[in-house]
C-alpha positions as CSV (number, residue, x, y, z in Angstrom):
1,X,140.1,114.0,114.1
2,X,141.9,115.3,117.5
3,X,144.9,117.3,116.0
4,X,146.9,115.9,118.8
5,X,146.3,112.2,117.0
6,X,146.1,113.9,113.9
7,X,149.7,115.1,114.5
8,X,151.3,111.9,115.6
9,X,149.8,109.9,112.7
10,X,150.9,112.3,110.6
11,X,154.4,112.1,112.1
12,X,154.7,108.7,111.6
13,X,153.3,108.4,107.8
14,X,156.2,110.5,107.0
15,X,158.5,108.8,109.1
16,X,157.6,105.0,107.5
17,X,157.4,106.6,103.9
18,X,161.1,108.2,104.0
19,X,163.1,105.2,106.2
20,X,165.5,104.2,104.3
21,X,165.5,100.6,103.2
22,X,166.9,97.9,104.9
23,X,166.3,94.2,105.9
24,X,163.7,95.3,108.1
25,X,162.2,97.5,105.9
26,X,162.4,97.0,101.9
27,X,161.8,100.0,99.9
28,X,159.0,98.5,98.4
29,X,157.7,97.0,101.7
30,X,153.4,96.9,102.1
31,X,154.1,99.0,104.9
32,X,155.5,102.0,103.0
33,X,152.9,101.2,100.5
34,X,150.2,102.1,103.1
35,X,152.2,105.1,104.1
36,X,151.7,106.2,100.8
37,X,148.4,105.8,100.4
38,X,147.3,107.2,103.7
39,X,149.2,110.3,102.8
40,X,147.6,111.2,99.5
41,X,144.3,110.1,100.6
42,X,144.6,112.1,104.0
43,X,146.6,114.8,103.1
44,X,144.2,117.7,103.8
45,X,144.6,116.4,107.4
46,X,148.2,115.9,107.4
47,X,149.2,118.9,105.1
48,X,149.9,121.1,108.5
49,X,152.1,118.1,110.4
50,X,154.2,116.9,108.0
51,X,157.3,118.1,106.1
52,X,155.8,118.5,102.1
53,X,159.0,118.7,100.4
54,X,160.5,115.4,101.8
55,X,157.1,113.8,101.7
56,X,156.2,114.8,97.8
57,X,159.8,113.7,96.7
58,X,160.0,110.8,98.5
59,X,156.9,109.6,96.6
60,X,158.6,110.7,93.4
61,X,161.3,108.3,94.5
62,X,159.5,105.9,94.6
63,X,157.5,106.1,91.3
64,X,160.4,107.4,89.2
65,X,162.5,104.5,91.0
66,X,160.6,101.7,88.8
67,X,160.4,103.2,85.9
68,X,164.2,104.2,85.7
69,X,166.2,101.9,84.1
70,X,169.1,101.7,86.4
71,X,166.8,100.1,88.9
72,X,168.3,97.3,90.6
73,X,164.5,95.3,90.0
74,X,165.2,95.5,85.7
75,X,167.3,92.6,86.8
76,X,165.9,91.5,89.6
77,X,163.4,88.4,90.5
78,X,160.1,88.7,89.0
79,X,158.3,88.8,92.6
80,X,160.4,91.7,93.0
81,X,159.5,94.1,89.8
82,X,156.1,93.4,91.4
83,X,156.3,95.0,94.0
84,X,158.1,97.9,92.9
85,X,155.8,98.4,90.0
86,X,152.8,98.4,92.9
87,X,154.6,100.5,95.0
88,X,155.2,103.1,92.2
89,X,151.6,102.8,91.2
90,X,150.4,103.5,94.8
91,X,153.0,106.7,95.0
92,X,151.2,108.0,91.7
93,X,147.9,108.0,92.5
94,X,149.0,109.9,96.3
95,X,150.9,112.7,94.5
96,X,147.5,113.0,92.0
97,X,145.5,112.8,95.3
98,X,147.4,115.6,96.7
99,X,147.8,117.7,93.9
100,X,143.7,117.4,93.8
101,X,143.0,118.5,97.3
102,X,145.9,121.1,98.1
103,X,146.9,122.6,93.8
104,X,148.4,125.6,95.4
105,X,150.7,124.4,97.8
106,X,152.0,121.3,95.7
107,X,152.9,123.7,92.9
108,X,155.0,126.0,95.4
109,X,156.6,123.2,96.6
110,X,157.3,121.5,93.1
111,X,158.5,125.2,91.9
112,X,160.5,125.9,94.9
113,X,162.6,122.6,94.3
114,X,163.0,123.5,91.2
115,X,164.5,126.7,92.0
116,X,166.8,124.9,94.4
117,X,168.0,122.4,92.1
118,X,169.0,124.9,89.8
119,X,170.7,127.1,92.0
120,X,172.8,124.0,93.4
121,X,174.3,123.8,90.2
122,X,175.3,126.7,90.1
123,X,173.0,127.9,87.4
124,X,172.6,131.5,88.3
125,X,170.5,132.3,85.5
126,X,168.8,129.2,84.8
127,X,167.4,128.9,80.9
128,X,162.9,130.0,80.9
129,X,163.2,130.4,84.7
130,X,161.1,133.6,86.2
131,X,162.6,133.1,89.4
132,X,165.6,135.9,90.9
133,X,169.0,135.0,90.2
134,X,171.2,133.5,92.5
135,X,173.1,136.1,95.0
136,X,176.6,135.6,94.6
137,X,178.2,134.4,97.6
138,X,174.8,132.8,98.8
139,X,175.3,129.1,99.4
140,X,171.7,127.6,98.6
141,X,170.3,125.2,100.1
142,X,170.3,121.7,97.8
143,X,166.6,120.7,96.9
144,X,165.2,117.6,98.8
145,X,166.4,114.3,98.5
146,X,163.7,111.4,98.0
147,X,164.6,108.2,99.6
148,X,167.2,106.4,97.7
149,X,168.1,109.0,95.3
150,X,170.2,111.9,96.2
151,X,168.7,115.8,95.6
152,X,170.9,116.2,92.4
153,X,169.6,113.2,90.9
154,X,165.5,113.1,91.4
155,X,164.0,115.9,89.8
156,X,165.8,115.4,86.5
157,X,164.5,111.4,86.6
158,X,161.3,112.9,88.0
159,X,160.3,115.4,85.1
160,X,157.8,113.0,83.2
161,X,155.9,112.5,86.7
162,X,156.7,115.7,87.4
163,X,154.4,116.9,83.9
164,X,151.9,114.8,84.4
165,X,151.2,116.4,87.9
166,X,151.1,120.0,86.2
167,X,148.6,118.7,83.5
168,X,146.5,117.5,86.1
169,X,146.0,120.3,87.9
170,X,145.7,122.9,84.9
171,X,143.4,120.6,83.4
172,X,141.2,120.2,87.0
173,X,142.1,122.6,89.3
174,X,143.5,125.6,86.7
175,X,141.4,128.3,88.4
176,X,143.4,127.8,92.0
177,X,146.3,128.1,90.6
178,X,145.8,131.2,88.2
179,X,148.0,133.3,90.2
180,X,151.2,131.1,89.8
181,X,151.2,130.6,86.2
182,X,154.5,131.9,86.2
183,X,155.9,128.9,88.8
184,X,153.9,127.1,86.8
185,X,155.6,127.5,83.6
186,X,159.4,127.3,85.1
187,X,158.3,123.8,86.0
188,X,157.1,123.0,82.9
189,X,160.0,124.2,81.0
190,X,162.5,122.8,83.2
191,X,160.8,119.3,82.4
192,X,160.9,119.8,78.4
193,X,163.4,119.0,76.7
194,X,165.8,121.9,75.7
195,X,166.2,121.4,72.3
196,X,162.5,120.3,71.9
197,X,161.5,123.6,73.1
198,X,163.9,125.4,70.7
199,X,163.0,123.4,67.8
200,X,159.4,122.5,68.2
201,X,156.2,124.2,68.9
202,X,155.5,124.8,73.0
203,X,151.8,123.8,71.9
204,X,152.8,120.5,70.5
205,X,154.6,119.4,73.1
206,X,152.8,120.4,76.0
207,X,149.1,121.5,74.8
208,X,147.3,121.5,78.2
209,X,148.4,125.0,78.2
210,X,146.6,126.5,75.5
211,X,143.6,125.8,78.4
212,X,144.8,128.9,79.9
213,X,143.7,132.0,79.1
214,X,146.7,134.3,81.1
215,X,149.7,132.3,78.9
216,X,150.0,132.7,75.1
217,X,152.5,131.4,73.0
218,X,153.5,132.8,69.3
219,X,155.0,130.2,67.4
220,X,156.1,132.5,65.1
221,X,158.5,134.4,67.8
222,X,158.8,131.0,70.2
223,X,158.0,133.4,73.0
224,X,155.7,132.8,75.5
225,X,153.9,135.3,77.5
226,X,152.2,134.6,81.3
227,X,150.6,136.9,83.2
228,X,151.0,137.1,86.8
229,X,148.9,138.1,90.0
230,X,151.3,141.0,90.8
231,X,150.2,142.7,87.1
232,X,154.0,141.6,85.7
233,X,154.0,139.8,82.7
234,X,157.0,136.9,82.1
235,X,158.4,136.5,78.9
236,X,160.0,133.7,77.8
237,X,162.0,133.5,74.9
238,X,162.7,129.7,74.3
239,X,165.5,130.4,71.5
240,X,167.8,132.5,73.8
241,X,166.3,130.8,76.6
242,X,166.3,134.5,78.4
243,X,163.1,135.4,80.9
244,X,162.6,139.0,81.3
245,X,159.5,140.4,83.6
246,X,157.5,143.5,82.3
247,X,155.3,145.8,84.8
248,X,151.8,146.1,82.8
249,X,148.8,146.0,85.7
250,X,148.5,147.3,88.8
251,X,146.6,143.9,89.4
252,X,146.8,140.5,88.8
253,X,146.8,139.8,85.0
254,X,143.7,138.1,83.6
255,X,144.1,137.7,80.1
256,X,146.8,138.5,77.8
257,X,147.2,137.5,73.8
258,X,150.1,137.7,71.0
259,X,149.4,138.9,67.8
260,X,149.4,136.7,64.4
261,X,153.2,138.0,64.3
262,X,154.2,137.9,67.4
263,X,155.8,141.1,67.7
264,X,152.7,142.8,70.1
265,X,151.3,141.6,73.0
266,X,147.5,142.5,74.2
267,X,147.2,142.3,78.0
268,X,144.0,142.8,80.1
269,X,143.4,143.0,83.7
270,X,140.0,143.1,85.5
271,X,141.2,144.3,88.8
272,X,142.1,148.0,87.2
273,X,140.2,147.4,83.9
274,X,142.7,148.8,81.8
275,X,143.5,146.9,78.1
276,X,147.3,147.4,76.9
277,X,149.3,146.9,73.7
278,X,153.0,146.0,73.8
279,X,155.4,146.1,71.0
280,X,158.0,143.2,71.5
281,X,160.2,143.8,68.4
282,X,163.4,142.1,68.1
283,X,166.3,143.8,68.5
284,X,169.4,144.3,65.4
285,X,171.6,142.3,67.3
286,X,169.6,139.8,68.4
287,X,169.6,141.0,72.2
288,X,166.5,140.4,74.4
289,X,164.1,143.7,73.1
290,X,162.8,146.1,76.2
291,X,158.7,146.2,75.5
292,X,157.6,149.1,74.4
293,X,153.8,150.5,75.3
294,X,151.8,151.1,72.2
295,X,148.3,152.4,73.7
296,X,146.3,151.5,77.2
297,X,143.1,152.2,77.1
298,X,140.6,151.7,80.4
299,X,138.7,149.1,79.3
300,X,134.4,148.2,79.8
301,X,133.8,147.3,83.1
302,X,132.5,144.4,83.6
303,X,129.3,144.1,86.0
304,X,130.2,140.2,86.2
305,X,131.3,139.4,89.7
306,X,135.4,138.5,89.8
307,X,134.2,134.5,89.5
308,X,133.8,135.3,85.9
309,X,136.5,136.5,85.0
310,X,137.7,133.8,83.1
311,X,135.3,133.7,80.5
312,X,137.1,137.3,79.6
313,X,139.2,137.3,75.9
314,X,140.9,138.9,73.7
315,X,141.1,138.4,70.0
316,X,143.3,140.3,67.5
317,X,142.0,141.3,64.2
318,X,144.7,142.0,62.1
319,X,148.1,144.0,63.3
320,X,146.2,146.8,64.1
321,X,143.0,146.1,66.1
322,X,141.9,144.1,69.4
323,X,138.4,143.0,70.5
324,X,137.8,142.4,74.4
325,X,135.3,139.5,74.9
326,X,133.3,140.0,78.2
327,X,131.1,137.7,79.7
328,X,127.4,138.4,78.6
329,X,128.6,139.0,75.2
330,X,129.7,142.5,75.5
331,X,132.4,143.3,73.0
332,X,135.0,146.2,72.7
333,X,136.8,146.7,69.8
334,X,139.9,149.2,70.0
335,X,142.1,150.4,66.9
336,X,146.0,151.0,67.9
C-alpha cells in the first residue's frame, strides 16, 4: 500500500475508533466496529501512523465497557446490550490480532501505562513493580484515557483483558518477548489480586508462566525471580511486595532456577557462558536480604547457534548441586 494512503487511512481508523459518542456517532456504532476491526487486522500497516496508546486503550474501552457492570446497557434495551456485546467482542479479537503481529511493542505499551498509572497516584514505589521510582517533584504524565472512561479508571477495569493479552503472547509469541520478562511480570502483577498473590501460589493463579524458562517462582519463599536482557535479575518478593534488581550477567539472562528451599537462586547466561549461585537468605528482621554470590563458574559452551537457547535448563539436585541441560544432551553438573 502507498504510505501516503496508508497514512491517511490510518489517521482516520484512529480518529472514528476514539470519537467520542454522540447522536451521530453511538459508542457502539457499526462504524467504530469496523474501525476496530480494520485496526487489529491491519495493524502491521498502521502500527507507524497511528498513536498505540490511545488506540490499544480505546479498544480496552470498549471491551471492558460491556462487561463492567456499571454499564449504562445492564439496564438498557435488549437491542442495545447487542450491540455493545458485538462491539466488545470485535475490540477483543483486534487487541489479540495486534498482540499476534507486533508482541514487543504491545507489551511496552501495556507496561508503560502501567507505570504511568501508578505514578499518577502517587505510588512512588509501587508493590512487584521493576520499574524506577518516581522523581520527587516530577509531575507524570496520567496514563491514557480510552473513550468513555477516564485514565484513572480503565486499567484497573481492564486487568482481566489486560491478562488474557499477556497469556496470549507468552503462550504464542514467548520467544519475542524474552527480553521484557521483567515488564512483563509488573503487568501481570499489577493485574492479580494483592491478597491473592500474598496468600496463594503465583503458579496457581497465573500458570502460563511456568512456560518460561528465565522466571522461576519458589512457593516456598513467594519470591519470584526473572531474568532480564541487561544480565539483571528482578526479584519479587510478593509478601513485602518489595522488587529489588541484582547485577548477575554481563548478558541477557537465559535461564535462571530457585532451589527446593528457596533460599539460592541458579542463573545462566549464554551470551558470557558463565553459571552462578546466589544465596537469598532472609534477613533477622525481616528486611529485604542483599544476594549474596555463592560460586560462578564459566559454564560448557554451547556449539548450538543462539536460536537454541531456549532449550537450555537447569535443574537442582539437592541444596548443594546444579545440572546445566544443553541442547544435544550435554550435561554439566557442578557441586557448590
Amino acid at each position: 500500500m502507498d504510505q501516503a494512503v496508508a497514512r491517511v487511512t490510518a489517521k482516520t481508523l484512529q480518529a472514528v475508533l476514539l470519537e467520542k459518542p454522540s447522536a451521530r456517532a453511538p459508542l457502539h456504532s457499526n462504524l467504530r466496529c469496523s474501525a476496530a476491526e480494520l485496526l487489529g487486522r491491519g495493524f502491521h500497516i498502521w502500527e507507524k501512523y497511528v498513536d498505540i496508546p490511545q488506540v490499544v486503550m480505546g479498544l480496552l474501552d470498549l471491551v471492558v465497557h460491556y462487561k463492567s457492570p456499571d454499564s449504562a446497557h445492564h439496564s438498557s434495551t435488549s437491542t442495545s446490550n447487542k450491540y455493545s456485546k458485538f462491539a466488545s467482542e470485535v475490540a477483543h479479537k483486534a487487541l489479540n490480532l495486534m498482540i499476534l503481529v507486533r508482541p514487543v511493542t504491545m507489551v511496552a505499551t501495556l507496561a508503560k501505562e502501567v507505570a504511568m498509572f501508578l505514578a499518577s497516584q502517587h505510588i512512588t514505589h509501587a508493590p512487584h513493580s521493576s520499574l524506577q521510582p518516581l522523581q520527587v517533584g516530577v509531575n507524570p504524565p496520567p496514563s491514557t484515557a480510552g473513550i468513555i472512561t477516564p485514565s484513572n479508571a480503565l486499567l484497573p477495569t481492564a486487568k482481566i483483558e489486560i491478562l488474557h493479552l499477556v497469556k496470549t503472547v507468552i503462550e504464542k509469541c514467548s520467544a519475542q518477548v524474552t527480553l521484557q520478562l521483567l515488564e512483563v511480570m509488573d503487568v501481570v502483577l499489577f493485574c492479580l489480586e494483592q491478597e491473592q498473590i500474598k496468600k496463594k501460589n503465583l503458579l496457581d493463579l497465573f500458570p502460563v508462566i511456568a512456560k518460561l524458562p528465565n522466571i522461576s517462582y519458589s512457593p516456598k519463599t513467594r519470591r519470584v525471580a526473572v531474568g532480564a536482557r541487561s544480565g539483571q535479575v528482578g526479584i519479587y518478593d510478593l509478601r513485602q511486595g518489595k522488587t529489588q534488581m541484582m547485577n548477575a550477567h554481563s548478558h541477557p539472562v537465559t535461564v535462571l532456577l530457585f532451589s527446593d528451599d528457596g533460599r539460592m537462586l541458579a542463573t545462566y547466561a549464554y551470551g558470557d557462558s558463565t553459571l552462578s549461585v546466589w544465596q537469598l537468605s532472609s534477613s533477622i528482621f525481616g528486611s529485604t536480604p542483599q544476594p549474596k554470590l555463592v560460586n560462578s563458574w564459566p559454564a560448557i559452551s554451547s556449539s548450538s547457534p543462539m536460536a537454541y537457547s531456549s532449550y537450555i535448563r537447569l535443574e537442582w539436585s539437592g541444596t548443594k548441586s546444579i545440572i546445566l541441560h544443553m541442547p544435544g544432551g550435554v550435561e554439566c553438573k557442578y557441586s557448590l
